[in-house]
C-alpha positions as CSV (number, residue, x, y, z in Angstrom):
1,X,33.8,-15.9,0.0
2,X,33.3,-15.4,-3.7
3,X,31.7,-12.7,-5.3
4,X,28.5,-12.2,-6.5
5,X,28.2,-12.9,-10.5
6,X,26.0,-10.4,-12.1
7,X,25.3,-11.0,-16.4
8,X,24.8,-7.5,-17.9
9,X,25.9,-4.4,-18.0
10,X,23.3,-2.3,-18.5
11,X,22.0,0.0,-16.1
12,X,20.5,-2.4,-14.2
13,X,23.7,-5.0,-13.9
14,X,25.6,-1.6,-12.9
15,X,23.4,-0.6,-10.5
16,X,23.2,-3.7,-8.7
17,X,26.9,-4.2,-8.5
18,X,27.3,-0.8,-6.9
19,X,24.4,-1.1,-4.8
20,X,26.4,-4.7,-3.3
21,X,29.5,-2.6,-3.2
22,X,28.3,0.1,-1.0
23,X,27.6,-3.2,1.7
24,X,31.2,-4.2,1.5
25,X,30.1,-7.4,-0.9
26,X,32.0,-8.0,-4.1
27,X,31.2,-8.9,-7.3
28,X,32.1,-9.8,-11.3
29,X,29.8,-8.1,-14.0
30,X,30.3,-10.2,-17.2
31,X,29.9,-7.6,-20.2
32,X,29.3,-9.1,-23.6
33,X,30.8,-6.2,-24.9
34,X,33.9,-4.2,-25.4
35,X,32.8,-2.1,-22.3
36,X,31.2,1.2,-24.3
37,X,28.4,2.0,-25.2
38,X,27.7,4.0,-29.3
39,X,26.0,6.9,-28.1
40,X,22.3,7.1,-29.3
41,X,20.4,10.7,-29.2
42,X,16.8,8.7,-29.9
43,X,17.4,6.0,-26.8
44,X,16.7,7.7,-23.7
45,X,15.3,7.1,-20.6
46,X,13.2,8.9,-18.0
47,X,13.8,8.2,-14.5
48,X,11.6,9.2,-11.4
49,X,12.6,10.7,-8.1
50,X,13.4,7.7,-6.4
51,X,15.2,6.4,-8.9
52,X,17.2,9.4,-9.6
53,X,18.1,9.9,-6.5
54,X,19.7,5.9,-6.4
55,X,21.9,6.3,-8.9
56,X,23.2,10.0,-7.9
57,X,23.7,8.1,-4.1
58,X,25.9,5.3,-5.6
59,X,27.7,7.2,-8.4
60,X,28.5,10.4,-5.9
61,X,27.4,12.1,-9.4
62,X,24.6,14.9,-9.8
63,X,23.0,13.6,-13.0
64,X,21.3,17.0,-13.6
65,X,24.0,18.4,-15.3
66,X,23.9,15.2,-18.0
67,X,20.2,15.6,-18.6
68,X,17.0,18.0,-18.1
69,X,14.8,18.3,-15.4
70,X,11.8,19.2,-16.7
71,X,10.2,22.4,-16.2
72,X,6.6,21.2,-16.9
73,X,3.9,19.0,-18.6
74,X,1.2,19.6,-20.6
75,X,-0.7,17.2,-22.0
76,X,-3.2,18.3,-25.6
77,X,-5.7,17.1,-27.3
78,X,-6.2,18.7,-30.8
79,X,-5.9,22.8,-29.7
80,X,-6.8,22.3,-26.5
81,X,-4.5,21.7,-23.0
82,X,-6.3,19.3,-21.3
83,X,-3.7,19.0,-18.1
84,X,-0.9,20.8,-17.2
85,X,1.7,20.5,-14.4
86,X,4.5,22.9,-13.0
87,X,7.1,20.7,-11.2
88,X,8.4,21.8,-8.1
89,X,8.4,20.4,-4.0
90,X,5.1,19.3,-4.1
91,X,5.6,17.3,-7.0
92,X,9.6,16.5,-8.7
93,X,10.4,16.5,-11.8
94,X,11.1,13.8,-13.9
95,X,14.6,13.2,-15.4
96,X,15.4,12.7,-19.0
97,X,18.8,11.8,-20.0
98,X,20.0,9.8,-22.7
99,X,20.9,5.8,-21.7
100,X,24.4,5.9,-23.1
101,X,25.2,8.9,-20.6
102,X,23.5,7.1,-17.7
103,X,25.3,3.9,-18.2
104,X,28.7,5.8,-18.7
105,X,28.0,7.7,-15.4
106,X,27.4,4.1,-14.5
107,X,30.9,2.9,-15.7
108,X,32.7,5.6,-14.4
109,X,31.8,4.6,-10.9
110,X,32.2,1.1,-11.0
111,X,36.4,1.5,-12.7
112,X,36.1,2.9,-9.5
113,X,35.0,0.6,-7.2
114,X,37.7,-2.1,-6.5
115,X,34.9,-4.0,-4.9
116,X,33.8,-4.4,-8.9
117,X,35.3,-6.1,-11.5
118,X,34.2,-5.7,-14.7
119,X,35.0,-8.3,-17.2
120,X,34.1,-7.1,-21.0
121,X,33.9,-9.2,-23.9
122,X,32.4,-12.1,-21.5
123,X,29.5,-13.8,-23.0
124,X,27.8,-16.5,-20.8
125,X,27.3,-19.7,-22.4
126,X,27.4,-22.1,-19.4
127,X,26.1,-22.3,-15.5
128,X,25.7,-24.7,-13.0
129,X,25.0,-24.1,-9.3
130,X,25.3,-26.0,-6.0
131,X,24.4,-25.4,-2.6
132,X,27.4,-23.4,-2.2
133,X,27.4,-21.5,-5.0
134,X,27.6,-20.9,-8.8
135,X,30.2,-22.0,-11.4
136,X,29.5,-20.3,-15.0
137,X,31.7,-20.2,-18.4
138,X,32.2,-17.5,-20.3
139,X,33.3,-17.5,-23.9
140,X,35.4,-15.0,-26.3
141,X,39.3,-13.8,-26.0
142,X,38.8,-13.8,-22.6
143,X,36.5,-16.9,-22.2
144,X,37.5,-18.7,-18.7
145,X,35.6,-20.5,-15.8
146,X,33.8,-18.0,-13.3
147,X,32.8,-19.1,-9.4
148,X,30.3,-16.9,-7.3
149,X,28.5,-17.4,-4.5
150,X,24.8,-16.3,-6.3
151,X,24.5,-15.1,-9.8
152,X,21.8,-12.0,-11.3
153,X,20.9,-12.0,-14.8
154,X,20.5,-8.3,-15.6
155,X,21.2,-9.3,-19.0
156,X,17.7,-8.2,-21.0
157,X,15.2,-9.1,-23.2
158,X,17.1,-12.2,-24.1
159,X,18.4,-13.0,-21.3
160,X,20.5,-15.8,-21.2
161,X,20.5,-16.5,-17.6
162,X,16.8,-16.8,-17.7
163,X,17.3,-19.4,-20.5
164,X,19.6,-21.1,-18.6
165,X,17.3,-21.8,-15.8
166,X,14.2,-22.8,-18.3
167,X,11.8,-20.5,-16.7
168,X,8.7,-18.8,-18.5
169,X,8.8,-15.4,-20.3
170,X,5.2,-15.1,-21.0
171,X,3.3,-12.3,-22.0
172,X,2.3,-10.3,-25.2
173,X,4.2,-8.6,-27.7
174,X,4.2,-5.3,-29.4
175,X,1.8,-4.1,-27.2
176,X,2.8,-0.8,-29.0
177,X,5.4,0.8,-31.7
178,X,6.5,4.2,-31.7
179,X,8.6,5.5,-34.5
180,X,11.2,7.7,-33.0
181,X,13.5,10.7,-33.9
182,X,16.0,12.9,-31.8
183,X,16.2,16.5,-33.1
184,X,17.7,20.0,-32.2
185,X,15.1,22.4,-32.5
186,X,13.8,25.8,-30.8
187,X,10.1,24.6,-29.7
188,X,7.5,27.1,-27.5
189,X,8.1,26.4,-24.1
190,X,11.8,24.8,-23.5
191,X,12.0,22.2,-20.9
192,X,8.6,21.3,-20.8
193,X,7.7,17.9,-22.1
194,X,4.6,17.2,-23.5
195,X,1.8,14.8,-25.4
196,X,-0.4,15.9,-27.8
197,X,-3.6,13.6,-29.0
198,X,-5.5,14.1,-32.2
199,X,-3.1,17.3,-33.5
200,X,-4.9,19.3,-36.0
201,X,-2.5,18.7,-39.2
202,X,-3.0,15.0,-38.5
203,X,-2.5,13.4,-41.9
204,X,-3.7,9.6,-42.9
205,X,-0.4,7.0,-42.9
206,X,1.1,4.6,-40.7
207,X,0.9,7.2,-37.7
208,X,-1.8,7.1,-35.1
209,X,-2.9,10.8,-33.5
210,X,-0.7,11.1,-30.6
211,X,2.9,12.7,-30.1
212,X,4.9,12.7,-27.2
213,X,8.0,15.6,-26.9
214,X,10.7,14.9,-24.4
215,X,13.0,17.8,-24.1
216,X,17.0,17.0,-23.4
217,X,20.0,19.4,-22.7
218,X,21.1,21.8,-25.6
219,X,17.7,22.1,-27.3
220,X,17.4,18.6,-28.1
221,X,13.8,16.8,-27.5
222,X,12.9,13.2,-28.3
223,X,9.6,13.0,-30.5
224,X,7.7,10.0,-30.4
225,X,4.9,9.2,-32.8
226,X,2.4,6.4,-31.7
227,X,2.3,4.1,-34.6
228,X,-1.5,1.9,-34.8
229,X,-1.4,-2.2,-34.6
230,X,0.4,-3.4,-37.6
231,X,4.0,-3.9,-38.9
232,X,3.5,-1.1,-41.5
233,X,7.0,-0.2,-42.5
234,X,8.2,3.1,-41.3
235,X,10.1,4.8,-44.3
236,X,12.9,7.3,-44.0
237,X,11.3,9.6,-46.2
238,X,7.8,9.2,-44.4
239,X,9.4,10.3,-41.2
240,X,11.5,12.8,-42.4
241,X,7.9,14.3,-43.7
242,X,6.2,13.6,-40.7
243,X,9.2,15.3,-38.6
244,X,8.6,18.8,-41.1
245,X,5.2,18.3,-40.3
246,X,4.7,18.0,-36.5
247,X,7.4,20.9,-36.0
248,X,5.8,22.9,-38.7
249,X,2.5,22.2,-36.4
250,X,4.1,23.2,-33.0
251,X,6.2,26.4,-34.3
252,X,4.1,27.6,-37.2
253,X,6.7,27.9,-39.6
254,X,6.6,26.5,-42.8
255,X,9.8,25.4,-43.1
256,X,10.7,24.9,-39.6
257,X,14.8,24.8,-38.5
258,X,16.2,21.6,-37.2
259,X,19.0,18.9,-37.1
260,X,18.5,15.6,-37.3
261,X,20.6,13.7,-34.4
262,X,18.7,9.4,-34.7
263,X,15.9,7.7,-35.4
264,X,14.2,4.5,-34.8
265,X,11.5,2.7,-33.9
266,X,10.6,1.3,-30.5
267,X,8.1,-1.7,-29.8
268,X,6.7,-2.5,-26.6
269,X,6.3,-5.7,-25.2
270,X,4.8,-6.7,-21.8
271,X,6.0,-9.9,-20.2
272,X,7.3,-11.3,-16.6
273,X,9.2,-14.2,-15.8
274,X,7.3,-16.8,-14.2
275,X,9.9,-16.9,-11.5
276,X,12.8,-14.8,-10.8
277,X,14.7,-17.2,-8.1
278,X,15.9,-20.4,-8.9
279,X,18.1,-21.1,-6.1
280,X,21.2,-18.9,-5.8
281,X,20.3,-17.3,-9.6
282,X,17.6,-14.5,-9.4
283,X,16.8,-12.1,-12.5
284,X,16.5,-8.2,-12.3
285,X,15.5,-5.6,-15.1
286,X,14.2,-6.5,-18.3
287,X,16.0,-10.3,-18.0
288,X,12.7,-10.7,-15.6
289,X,10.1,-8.3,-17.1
290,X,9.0,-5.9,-19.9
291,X,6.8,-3.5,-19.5
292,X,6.0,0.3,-20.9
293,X,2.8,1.2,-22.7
294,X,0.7,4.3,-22.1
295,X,4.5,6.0,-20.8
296,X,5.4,3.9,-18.4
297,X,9.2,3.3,-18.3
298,X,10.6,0.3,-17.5
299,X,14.2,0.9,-16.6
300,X,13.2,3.0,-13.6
301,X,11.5,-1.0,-12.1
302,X,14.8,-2.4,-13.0
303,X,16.7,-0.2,-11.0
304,X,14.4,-0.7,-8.2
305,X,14.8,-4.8,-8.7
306,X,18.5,-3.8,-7.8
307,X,17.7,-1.7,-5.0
308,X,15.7,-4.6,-3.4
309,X,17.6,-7.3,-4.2
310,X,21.0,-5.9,-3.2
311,X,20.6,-5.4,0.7
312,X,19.1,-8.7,0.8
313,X,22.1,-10.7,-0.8
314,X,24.3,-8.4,1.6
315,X,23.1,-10.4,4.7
316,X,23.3,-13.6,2.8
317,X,26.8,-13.4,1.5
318,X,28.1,-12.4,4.9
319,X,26.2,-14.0,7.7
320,X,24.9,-17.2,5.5
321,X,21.4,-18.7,5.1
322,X,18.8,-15.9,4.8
323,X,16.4,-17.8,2.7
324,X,13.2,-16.1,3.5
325,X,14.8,-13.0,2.9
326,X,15.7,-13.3,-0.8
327,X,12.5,-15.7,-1.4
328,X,11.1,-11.8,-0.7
329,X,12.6,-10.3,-3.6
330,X,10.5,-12.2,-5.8
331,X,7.9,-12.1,-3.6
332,X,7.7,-8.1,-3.2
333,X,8.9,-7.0,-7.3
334,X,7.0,-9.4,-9.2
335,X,3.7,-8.5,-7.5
336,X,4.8,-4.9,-8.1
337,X,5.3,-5.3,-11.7
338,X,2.9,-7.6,-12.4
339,X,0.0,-5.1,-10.8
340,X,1.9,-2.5,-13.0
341,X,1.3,-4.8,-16.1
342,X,-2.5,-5.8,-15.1
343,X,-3.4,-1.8,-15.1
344,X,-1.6,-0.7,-18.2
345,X,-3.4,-4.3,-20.1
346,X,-6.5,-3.2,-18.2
347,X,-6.6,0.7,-19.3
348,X,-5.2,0.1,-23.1
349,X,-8.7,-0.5,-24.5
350,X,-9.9,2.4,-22.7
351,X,-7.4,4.7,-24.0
352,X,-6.8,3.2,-27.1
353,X,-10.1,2.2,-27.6
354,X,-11.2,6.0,-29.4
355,X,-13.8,5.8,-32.1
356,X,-17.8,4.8,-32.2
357,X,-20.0,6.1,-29.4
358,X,-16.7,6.0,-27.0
359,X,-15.5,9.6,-28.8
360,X,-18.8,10.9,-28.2
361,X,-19.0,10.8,-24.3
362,X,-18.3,13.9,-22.3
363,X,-15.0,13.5,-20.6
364,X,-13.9,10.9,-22.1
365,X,-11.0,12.0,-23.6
366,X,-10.1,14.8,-20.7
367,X,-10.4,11.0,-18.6
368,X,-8.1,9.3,-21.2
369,X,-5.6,12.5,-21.1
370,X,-5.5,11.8,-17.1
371,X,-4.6,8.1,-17.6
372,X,-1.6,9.1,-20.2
373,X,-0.3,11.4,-17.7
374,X,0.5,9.3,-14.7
375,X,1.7,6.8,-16.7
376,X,4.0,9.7,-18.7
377,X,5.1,11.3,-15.1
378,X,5.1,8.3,-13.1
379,X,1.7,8.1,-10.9
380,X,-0.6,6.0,-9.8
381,X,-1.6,2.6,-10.3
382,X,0.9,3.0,-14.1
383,X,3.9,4.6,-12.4
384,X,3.5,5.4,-8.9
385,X,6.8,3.1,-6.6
386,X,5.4,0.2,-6.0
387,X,4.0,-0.3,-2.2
388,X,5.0,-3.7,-0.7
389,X,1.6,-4.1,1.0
390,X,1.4,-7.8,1.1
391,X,5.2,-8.6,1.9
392,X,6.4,-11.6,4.0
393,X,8.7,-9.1,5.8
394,X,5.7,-6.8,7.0
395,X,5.5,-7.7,10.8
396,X,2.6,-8.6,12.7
397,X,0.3,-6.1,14.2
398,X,2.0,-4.6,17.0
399,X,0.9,-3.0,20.0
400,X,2.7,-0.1,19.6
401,X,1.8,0.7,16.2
402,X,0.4,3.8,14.7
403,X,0.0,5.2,11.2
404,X,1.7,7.6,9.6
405,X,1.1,9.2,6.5
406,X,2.9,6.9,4.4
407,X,1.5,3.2,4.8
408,X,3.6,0.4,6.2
409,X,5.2,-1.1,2.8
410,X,5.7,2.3,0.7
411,X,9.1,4.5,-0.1
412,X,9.3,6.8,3.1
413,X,9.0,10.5,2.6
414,X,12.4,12.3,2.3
415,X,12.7,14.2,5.4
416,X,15.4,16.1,6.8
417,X,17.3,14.4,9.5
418,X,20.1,15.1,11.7
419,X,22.7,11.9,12.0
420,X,24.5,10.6,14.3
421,X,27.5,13.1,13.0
422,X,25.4,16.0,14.1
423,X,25.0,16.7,10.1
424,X,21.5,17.5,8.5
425,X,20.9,15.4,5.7
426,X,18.2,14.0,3.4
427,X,16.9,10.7,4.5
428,X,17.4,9.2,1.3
429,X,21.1,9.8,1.4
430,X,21.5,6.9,4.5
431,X,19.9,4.3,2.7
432,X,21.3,1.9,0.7
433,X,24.3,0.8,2.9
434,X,23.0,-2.3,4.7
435,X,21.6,-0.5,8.0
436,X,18.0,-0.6,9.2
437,X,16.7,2.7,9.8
438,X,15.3,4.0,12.9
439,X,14.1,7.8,13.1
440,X,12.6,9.7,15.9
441,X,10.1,12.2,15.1
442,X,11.4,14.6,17.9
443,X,10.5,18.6,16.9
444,X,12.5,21.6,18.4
445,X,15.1,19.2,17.6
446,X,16.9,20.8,14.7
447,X,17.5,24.4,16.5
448,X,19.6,22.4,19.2
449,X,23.1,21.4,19.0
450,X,22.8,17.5,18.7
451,X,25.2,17.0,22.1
452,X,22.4,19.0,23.8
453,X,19.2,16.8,23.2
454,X,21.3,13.1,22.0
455,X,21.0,12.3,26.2
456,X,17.5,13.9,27.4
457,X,14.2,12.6,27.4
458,X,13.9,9.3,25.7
459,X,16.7,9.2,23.7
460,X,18.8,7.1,25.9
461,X,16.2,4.1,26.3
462,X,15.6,4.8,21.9
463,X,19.3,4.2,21.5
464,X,19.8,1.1,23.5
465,X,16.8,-0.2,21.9
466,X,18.4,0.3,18.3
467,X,21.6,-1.1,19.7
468,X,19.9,-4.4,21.0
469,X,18.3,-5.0,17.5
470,X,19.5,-8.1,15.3
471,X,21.0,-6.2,12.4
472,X,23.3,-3.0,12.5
473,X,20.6,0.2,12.5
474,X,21.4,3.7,12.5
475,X,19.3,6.1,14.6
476,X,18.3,9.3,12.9
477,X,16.1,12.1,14.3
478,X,13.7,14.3,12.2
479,X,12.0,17.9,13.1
480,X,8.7,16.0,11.8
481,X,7.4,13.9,9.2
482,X,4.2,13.5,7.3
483,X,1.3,12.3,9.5
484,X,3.1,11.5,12.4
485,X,3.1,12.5,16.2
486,X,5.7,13.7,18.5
487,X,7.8,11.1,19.4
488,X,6.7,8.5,16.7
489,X,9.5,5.6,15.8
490,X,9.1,5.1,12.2
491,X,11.6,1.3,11.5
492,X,12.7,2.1,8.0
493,X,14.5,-0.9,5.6
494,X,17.5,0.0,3.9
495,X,15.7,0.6,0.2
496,X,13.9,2.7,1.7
497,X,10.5,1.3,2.4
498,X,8.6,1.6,5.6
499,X,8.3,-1.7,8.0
500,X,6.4,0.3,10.3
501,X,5.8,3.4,13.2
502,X,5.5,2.8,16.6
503,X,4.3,5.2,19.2
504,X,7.3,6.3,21.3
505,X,9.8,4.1,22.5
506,X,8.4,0.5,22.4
507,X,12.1,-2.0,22.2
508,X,10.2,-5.5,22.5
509,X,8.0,-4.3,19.3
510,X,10.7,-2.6,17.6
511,X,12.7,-6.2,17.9
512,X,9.6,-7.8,16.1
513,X,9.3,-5.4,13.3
514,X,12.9,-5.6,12.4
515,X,13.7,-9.8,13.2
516,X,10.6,-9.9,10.7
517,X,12.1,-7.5,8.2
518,X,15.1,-9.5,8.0
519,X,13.2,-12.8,6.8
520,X,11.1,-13.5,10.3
521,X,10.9,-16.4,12.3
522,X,12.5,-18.4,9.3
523,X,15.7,-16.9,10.8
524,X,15.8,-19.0,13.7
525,X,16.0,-22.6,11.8
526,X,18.1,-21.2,9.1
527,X,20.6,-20.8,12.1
528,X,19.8,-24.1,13.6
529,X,21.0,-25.7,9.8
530,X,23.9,-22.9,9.6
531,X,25.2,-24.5,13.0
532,X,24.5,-28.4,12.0
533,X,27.0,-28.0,9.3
C-alpha cells in the first residue's frame, strides 16, 4: 500500500504525518525547503490545552520547558483592569512558544519516525489522482515522480494543492494588521500576558489604541500594536519610538532597558476553502482556511484538522473504502471554522466599532474587553474547540442514552483512568492511536487493585461488549466524570470527541453508536463494492 502524501511542513503537515504514524500508516511529507526553519523571536504561536497536549502525545516531548505557560491575564482599558484571570485546574493556561521551536520539536520527532519520510527541497508542481490513488511530481535537485494512496495539502496560504484542484479560497483580506516586535525586557508582573485598550500615553500615528503583551521564556514578551484600516507604512524609526514609548508606559522609566530580538508586521486574513475533499486530496491548516482577528489563533484549528483527519485516513488506508468517514472531515472542521469565522466577522464592528454614541454606553467597553478575552485565551463562540453537534457520525437516539456534562460531539473531559495495564493515566494520553474509546464511570474503583474489580459486577458483560464492536476499542475505567452516574458508558472517538453515554451496560446500543462513528450505514455498501472488485 503506498503512503500517504502530505505537502507542507509546517506544523500542521508534521502533525498530521505523526498523528498517521502513531496508527501504523506511512507517509512522504514534501518540504519545499532545505528542512530548517531561520528562527524568528516575533513569529509565535499560542496553543490551547487540547492542542498542547496533541503535540506533547506525538512528540513524547514536554513543550513547557521550550515556552511559557502563562501565569495570568489581564486585560486594560486606559488605567483600569477590566478582567483578570489566574490560570490553574479550573481553567489551563495557554502556551506561548515561538513557531520555529515548535516545528523543530516537530522535526525532531518525525527523523524519528521511520514510518515518515521527509523529503526536503520537494516543491509540488504536478498531481493527478485515480481511484486508486495519487501520482504527483516534485521539482528541484531532487525533483522525481511521487505515488500515494491520498494526498493533504498542509502547505498554507498559497497552497498549491488547493490550486491544483481549482477550488475556491474566498473570503476577506486584511481583516487586521498588527505591527510586531520581540523584546527582552523586565515588565510588572512576569508571565502574565496581557491587552491594554485606549493606554493613556496613546499618541496620534499609524497605531490604533490597543496593545497586546505575550510573555516567552527568558524575559522575552511579544508586543503587538493593532494598526487601524489602511496600508500606512510602518517605519523602523516609528516603531522603535512606539516600542520606547509603550515600555516607558508599563515600567515608568523614562528610558526604559530592553533588547531588541524581530519585528514585523502581521495581516490577518479570513477565508475557507469552498471544499476541502476532492476525492483522495483533502486540505488541512491554513491550505484550507485563515482565520485570527480579535486573538484568535489559527494554528491551534490546523492542528485539530490533523487530529481529525488522521484516524479517519487510518481505517481507509488499511481496511479500504471508508467514504462516509472522510466525507466527515470536511463535514465536521469546515462547519467548525466557518462558525469560528461568522462570530469573529459578526463581533468586529462591535469591538472595533468605538467612537460616536457607542463609547458613551455603560458597559460597553467592559462588554468589548469580554469579547477580546475569549478570543485571546481561547473561549467561547471565538476560541472555545469546536463541538461537532451536527456530525454525520453522531448516532441516532438511543435507548440507552443519558447526558453527561459534556454534550455528545465536544472534546471529553480529561479524567483520570485506570487502563487495561493497571496504570492511572490521563484520558487524553490514549487517544490518538486508532482505538475507540470506551470508559466506565465505576467509583471506589481507583483504591482497588485492578485484578480485584476487572471480573465483578458488570465488567465481564462491558468487556465482551467492547470486544464484539466493529473497530479495535480499548476499555478504560474512571473514579467519575463530570455529570455522569455510576456506571455510565461514555463511547469516546479517538480525537477525542464524545459519540455518546449510555446508561450501564447497553451492547446492542453501544454497536450503533460506534458502526455510526465509523461512517454509518454507508459501511455496509462500501463493503458490498470492496468485495465486487
Amino acid at each position: 500500500m503506498d503512503p500517504v502524501i502530505v505537502v507542507g511542513a509546517g506544523p500542521v503537515g508534521l502533525t498530521l504525518a505523526l498523528a498517521l504514524a502513531r496508527q501504523e500508516v506511512p507517509s512522504v511529507v514534501l518540504d519545499e525547503g532545505s528542512g530548517t526553519d531561520a528562527p524568528r523571536a516575533a513569529r509565535t504561536v499560542v496553543l490551547r490545552e487540547d492542542t498542547t497536549a496533541l503535540v506533547e502525545r506525538l512528540t513524547g516531548v514536554p513543550l513547557g520547558g521550550a515556552g511559557l505557560h502563562w501565569a495570568g491575564w489581564r486585560s486594560l482599558r486606559r488605567k483600569q483592569v477590566m478582567h483578570e484571570v489566574a490560570f490553574g485546574d479550573a481553567e489551563p493556561a495557554p502556551l506561548h512558544i515561538a513557531q520555529h521551536v515548535l516545528t523543530g520539536a516537530l522535526r525532531t520527532a518525525v527523523a524519528r519516525e521511520p514510518l515518515v519520510e521527509l523529503a526536503v527541497n520537494s516543491r509540488l508542481d504536478s498531481m493527478e489522482q485515480e481511484s486508486t490513488g495519487v501520482t504527483v511530481h516534485t521539482r528541484g535537485p531532487g525533483g522525481t515522480w511521487w505515488r500515494g494512496s491520498h494526498l493533504v495539502g498542509c502547505d498554507g496560504p498559497r497552497s498549491t494543492v488547493r490550486k491544483l484542484q481549482d477550488i475556491r479560497f474566498p473570503g476577506r483580506t486584511a481583516v487586521e494588521r498588527h505591527a510586531v516586535a520581540a523584546v527582552r525586557a523586565e515588565l510588572p508582573r512576569p508571565g502574565e500576558a496581557f491587552l491594554h485598550r485606549l493606554p493613556p500615553w496613546r499618541t496620534t500615528g499609524p497605531f490604533a489604541g490597543e496593545i497586546a503583551a505575550r510573555p516567552l521564556p527568558d524575559d522575552v514578551w511579544r508586543l503587538d500594536w493593532l494598526l487601524p484600516p489602511g496600508k500606512d507604512l510602518v517605519t523602523p524609526e516609528l516603531l522603535l519610538a512606539r516600542i520606547r514609548e509603550t515600555l516607558t508606559g508599563w515600567t515608568g522609566e523614562p528610558s526604559p532597558s530592553y533588547e531588541l530580538l524581530d519585528t514585523g508586521v502581521h495581516t490577518v486574513h479570513h477565508r475557507v476553502a469552498r471544499r476541502w475533499r476532492a476525492g483522495r486530496v483533502f486540505l488541512a491548516g491554513d491550505a484550507a482556511h485563515l482565520l485570527g482577528a480579535l486573538g484568535t489563533q489559527g494554528l491551534d484549528e490546523g492542528l485539530r484538522d490533523a487530529d481529525n483527519l488522521a484516524w479517519k485516513l487510518a481505517p481507509a488506508w488499511h481496511h479500504g473504502p471508508h467514504e462516509a468517514l472522510l466525507d466527515s472531515y470536511q463535514t465536521e472542521r469546515r462547519a467548525v471554522v466557518a462558525a469560528r469565522l461568522r462570530a469573529a466577522d459578526q463581533l468586529l464592528p462591535v469591538v472595533r466599532g468605538g467612537g460616536g454614541l457607542r463609547s458613551l454606553v455603560p458597559g460597553s467597553g467592559r462588554g468589548n474587553d469580554a469579547l477580546l478575552t475569549d478570543g485571546h485565551l481561547g473561549r467561547g463562540p471565538l476560541g472555545a474547540p469546536g463541538a461537532y453537534t451536527d456530525s454525520p457520525l453522531t448516532p441516532p437516539p438511543l435507548d440507552g442514552e443519558v447526558l453527561v456534562d459534556t454534550p455528545a460531539g465536544s472534546p471529553v473531559a480529561d479524567v483520570v483512568v485506570t487502563a487495561e495495564d493497571g496504570s492511572f493515566v490521563p484520558l487524553r494520553d490514549r487517544l490518538g492511536r486508532g482505538a475507540l474509546l470506551v470508559v466506565l464511570i465505576a467509583p471506589g474503583t481507583g483504591v482497588w487493585e485492578r485484578r480485584h474489580w476487572v471480573s465483578a459486577g458488570i465488567m465481564p458483560r462491558l468487556a465482551a461488549a467492547v470486544t464484539a464492536l466493529p473497530h479495535p476499542a480499548e476499555l478504560l475505567v474512571a473514579e467519575s466524570y463530570p455529570g455522569a452516574a455510576p456506571h455510565t458508558v461514555l463511547l469516546v472517538r479517538p480525537d477525542g470527541h464524545l459519540v455518546t453515554a449510555l446508561s450501564g451496560v447497553r451492547p446492542a446500543d453501544l454497536y450503533t453508536a460506534a458502526e455510526t462513528a465509523l461512517g454509518g450505514a454507508g459501511r455496509a455498501e462500501e463493503r458490498a463494492e470492496a468485495g465486487a472488485r
